[in-house]
C-alpha positions as CSV (number, residue, x, y, z in Angstrom):
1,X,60.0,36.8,106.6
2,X,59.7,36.4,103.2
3,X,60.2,39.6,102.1
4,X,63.0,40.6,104.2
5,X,65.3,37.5,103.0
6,X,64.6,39.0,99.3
7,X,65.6,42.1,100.0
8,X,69.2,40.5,101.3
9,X,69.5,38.3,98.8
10,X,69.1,41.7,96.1
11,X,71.9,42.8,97.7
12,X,74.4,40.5,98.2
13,X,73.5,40.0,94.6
14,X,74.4,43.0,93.5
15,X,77.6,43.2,95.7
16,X,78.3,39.7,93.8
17,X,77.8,40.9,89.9
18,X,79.0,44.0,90.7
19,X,76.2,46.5,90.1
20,X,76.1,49.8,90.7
21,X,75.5,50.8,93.8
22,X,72.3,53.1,92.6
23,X,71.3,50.2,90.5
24,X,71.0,48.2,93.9
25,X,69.3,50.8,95.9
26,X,67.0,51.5,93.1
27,X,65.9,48.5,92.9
28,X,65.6,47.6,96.2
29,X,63.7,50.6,97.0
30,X,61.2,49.3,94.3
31,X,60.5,46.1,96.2
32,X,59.9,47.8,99.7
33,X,57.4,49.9,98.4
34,X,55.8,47.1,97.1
35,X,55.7,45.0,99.9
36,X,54.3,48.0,101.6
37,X,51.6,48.3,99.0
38,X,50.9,44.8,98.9
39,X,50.1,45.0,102.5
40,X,47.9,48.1,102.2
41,X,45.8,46.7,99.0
42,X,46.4,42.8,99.7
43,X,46.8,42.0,103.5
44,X,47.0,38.1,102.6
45,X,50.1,38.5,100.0
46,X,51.6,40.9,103.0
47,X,51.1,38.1,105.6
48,X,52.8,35.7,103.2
49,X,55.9,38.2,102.8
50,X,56.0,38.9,106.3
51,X,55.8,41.7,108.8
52,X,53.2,44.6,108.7
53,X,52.8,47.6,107.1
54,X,54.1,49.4,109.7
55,X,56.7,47.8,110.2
56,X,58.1,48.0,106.8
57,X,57.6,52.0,107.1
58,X,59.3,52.2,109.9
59,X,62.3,49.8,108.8
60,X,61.9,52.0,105.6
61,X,62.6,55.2,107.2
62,X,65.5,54.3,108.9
63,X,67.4,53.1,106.3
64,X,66.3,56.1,104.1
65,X,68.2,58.0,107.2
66,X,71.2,55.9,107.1
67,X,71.9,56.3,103.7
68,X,71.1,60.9,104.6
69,X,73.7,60.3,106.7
70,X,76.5,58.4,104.8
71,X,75.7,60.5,101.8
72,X,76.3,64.1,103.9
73,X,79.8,62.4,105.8
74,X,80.9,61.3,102.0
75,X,80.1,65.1,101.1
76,X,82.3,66.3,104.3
77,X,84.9,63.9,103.6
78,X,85.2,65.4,99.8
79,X,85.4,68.8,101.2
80,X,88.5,67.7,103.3
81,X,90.1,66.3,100.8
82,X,93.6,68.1,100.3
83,X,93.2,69.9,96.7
84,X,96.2,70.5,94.8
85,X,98.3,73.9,95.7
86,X,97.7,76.6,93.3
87,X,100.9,77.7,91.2
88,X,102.3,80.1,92.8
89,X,102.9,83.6,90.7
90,X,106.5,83.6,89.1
91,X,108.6,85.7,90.7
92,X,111.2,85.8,88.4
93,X,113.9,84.7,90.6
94,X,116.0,81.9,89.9
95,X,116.5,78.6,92.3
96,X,119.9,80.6,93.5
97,X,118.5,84.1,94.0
98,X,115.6,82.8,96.2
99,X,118.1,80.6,98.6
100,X,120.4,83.3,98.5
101,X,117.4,86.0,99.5
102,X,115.5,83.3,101.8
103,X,115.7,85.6,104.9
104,X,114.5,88.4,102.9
105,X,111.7,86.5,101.5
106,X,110.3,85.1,104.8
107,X,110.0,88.8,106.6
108,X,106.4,90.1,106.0
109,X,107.6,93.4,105.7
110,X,109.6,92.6,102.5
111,X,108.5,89.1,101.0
112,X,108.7,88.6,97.3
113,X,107.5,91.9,96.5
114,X,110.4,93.6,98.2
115,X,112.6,92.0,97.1
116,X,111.5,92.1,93.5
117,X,111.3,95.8,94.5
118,X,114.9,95.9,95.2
119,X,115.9,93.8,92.2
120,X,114.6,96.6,90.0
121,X,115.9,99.3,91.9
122,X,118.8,101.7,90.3
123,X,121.2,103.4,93.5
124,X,123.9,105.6,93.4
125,X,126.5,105.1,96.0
126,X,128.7,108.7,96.4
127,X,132.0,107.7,97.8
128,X,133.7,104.5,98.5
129,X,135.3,104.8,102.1
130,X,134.3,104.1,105.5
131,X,130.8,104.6,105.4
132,X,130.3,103.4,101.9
133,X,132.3,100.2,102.4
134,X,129.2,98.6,104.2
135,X,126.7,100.5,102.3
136,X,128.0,98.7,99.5
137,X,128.3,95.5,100.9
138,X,125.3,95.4,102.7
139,X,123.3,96.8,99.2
140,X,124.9,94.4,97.1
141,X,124.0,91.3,99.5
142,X,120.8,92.3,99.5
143,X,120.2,92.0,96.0
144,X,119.4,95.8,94.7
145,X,119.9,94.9,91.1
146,X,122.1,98.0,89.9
147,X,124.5,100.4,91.8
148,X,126.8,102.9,90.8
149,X,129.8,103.4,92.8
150,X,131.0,107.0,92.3
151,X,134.9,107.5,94.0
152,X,138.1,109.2,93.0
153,X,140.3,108.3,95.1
154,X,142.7,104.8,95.4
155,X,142.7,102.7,98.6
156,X,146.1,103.5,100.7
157,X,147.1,101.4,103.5
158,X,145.3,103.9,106.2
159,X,141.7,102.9,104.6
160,X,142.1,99.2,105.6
161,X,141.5,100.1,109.2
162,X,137.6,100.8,108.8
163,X,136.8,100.0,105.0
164,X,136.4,96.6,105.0
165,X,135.5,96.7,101.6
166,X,139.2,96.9,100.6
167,X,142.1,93.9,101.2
168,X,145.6,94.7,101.0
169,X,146.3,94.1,97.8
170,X,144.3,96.6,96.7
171,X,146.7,99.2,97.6
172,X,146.9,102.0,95.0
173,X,143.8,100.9,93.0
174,X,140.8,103.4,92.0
175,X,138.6,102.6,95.5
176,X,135.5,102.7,92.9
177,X,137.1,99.7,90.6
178,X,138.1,97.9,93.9
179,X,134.3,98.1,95.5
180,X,132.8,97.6,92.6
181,X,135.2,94.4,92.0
182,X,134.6,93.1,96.0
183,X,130.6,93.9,95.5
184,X,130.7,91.2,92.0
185,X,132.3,89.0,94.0
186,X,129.6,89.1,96.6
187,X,127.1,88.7,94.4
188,X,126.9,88.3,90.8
189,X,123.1,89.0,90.0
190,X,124.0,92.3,90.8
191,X,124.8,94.8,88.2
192,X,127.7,97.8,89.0
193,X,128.9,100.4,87.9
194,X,132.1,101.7,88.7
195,X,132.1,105.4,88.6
196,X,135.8,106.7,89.2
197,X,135.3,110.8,89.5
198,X,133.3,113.1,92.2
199,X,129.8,113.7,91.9
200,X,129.0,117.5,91.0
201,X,126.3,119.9,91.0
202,X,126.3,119.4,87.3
203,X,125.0,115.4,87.5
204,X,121.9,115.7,87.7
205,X,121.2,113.8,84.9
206,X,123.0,111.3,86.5
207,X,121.5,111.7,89.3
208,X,118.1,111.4,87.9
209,X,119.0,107.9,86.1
210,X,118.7,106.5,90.1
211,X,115.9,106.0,92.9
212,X,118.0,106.8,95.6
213,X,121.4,108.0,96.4
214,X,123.7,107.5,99.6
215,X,126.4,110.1,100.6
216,X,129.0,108.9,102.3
217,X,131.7,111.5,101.7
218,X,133.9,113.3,104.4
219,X,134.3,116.6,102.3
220,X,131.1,119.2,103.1
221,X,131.6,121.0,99.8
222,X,131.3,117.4,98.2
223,X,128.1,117.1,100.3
224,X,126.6,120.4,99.2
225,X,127.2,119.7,95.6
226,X,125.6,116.2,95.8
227,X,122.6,117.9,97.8
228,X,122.4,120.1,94.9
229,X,122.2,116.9,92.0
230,X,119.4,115.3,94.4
231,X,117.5,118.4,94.4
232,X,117.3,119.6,90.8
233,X,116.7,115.6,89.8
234,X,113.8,115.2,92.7
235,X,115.6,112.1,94.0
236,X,115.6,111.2,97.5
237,X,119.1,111.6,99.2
238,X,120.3,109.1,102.3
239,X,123.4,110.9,104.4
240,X,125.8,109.9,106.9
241,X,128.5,111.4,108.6
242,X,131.0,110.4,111.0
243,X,133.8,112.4,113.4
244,X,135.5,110.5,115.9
245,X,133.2,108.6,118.1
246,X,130.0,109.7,116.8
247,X,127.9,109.3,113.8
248,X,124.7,110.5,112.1
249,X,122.3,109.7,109.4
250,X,119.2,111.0,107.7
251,X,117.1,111.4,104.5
252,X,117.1,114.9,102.3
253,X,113.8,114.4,100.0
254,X,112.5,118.1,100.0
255,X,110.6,116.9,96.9
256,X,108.4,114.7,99.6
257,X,108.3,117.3,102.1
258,X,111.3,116.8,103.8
259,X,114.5,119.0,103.9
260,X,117.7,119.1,102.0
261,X,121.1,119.4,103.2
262,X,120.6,122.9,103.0
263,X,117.9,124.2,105.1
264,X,120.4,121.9,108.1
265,X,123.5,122.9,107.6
266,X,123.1,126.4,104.8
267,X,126.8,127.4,105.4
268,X,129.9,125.3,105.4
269,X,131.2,125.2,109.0
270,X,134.0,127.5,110.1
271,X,137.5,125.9,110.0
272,X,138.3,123.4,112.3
273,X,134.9,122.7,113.9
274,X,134.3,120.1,111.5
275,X,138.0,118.4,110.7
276,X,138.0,115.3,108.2
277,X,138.7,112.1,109.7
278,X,142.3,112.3,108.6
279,X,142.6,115.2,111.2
280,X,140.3,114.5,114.2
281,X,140.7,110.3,113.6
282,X,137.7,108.4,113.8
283,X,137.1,105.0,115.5
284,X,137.0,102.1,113.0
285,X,134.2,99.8,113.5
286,X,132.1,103.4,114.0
287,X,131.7,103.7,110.1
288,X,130.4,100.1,109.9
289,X,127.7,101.3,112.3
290,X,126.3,104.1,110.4
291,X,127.1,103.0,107.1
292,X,125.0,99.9,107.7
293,X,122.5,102.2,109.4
294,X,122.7,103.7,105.9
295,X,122.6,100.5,104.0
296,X,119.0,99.7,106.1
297,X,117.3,102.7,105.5
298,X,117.9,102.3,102.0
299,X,116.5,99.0,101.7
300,X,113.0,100.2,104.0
301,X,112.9,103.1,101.7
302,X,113.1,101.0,98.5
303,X,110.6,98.1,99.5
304,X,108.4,100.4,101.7
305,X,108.9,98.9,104.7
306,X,108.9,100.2,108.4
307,X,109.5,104.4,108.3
308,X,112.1,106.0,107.8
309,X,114.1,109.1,108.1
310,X,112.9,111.6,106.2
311,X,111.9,114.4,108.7
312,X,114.2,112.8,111.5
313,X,118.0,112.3,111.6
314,X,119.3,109.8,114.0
315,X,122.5,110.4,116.1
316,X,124.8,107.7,117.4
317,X,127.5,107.8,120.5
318,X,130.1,105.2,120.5
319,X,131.4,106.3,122.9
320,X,128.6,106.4,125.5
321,X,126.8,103.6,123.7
322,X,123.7,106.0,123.0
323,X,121.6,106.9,120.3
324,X,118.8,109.7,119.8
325,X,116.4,111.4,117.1
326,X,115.7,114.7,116.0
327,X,113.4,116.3,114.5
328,X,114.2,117.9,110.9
329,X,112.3,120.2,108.7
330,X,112.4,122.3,105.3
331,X,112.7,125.8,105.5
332,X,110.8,127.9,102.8
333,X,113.6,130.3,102.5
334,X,115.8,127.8,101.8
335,X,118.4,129.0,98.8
336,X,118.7,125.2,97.2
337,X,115.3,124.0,97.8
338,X,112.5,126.9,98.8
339,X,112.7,129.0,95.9
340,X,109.0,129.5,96.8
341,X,108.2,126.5,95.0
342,X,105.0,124.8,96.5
343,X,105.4,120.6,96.3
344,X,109.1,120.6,96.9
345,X,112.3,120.7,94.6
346,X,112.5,122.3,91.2
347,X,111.9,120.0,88.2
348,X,114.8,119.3,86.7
């Protein structure tokens, strides 16, 4: 067969010289066809190369399908070829802050965008002592880029049994200086502010200067006036309290439809129903539970994760091991946050 052994000899010749592959098919296509015309129009030249006309269809056909097919698995194979990663976006963290924050970044509900969320967020952390030793701890670990740390009082040797923020040798210092000093310490891409007074009724400005605020004072009239700031600067308000063995914490945001402190608790309560730790005593890892419930609810409220406790206030026994919810809701009458106002708070 004449015609077939030209057809290999093409090829190996242009695996030899090094054509391109097209170059060789094209070519070779060009000398089937006319040995198939050479045996339609002139049988005796087609006898002399060999085979029939049919044949040479046939043989035609099936290597026109073999070379279908390699050309759509070359196409398949391109396809699954591993392409290089996109950049990912800049986050704006440095090598440091994303191994320190790894087990934030990893948790769907906070990721990057939380965290970046709480890099940028501004909190105000009222008082210093048992429940806001682990507030801030726990806020300064996870990164909220700048808290103030409002306290004036100095750490005496009866704090160290439940503010673990404090070491012995702070004895005597301004308990806002000595957080703030511990919270650095902790972690220095963290920017505080050391605050060594009470927060009034007059701060709203203050106030206003922060997303969020945490109260974790034991003096109600301390409450109410912090209550008051939140209110008049529309900012939401996270408070716990502690007596004894049991605990309790919730979210004033009457500016979001939920209650203040007021439409709760609208008069101070009668003497001795409500003693401060110093009188009644209070069990000392029982502040690390509700200031860190604290310390979590602040960081769902600030990244948007999960829901949280405006409307509700949690309870929690130590003693019993038990914890429940409650409902909680704005009154319209309400002297510090009603004042017939429809939305919520007054503006500043």
């Amino acid at each position: 067969m004449t015609g077939l052994w030209l057809l290999i000899g093409i090829a190996v010749a242009g695996w030899v010289f090094g054509l391109p592959r097209r170059v060789t098919l094209a070519v070779l296509a060009l000398i089937w066809a006319a040995i198939v015309l050479a045996h339609l129009v002139a049988p005796g030249i087609g006898a002399t190369l060999g085979g029939s006309a049919r044949g040479w269809l046939v043989a035609g056909g099936l290597a026109a399908l073999v070379l279908a097919y390699r050309a759509a698995l070359g196409r398949l194979r391109a396809r699954a070829m591993p392409v290089e990663a996109p950049a990912l976006p800049q986050t704006g963290m440095s090598d440091a802050e994303l191994d320190r924050y790894a087990r934030h970044l990893v948790l769907r509900e906070i990721g990057g965008p939380g965290q970046m969320r709480l890099r940028d967020a501004r909190v105000l952390v009222v008082g210093a002592g048992g429940l806001g030793a682990p507030v801030c701890l726990y806020l300064a670990a996870a990164g909220v880029g700048r808290i103030t740390v409002a306290d004036d009082d100095r750490v005496s040797l009866s704090n160290l049994q439940r503010q673990v923020i404090f070491r012995g040798d702070n004895r005597g210092e301004l308990k806002a200086e000595a957080a703030g000093n511990a919270m650095r310490a902790l972690n220095p891409h963290v920017t505080v502010t050391a605050l060594p007074r009470r927060i009034t009724e007059a701060d709203a400005d203050l106030v206003a200067q922060h997303d969020l605020v945490l109260d974790g004072t034991d003096s109600f009239a301390v409450r109410q006036a912090v209550n008051l700031a939140c209110v008049a600067a529309r900012v939401p308000l996270i408070a716990g309290a502690i007596a004894q063995w049991e605990g309790q914490v919730t979210m004033y945001d009457p500016a979001r439809g939920g209650p203040c402190l007021a439409c709760l608790f609208p008069t101070a309560p009668a003497p001795g129903l409500a003693p401060p730790c110093a009188e009644a005593g209070v069990i000392g890892p029982l502040p690390g539970v509700v200031g860190s419930l604290m310390a979590l609810e602040a960081i769902k409220h600030l990244t948007g994760a999960g829901q949280g406790l405006r409307g509700r206030m949690l309870i929690f026994d130590g003693l019993y091991g038990e914890s429940r919810m409650i409902g909680t809701a704005r009154r319209p009458d309400c002297p510090v946050c009603g004042s017939g106002l429809e939305g919520g708070a007054p503006a500043p």
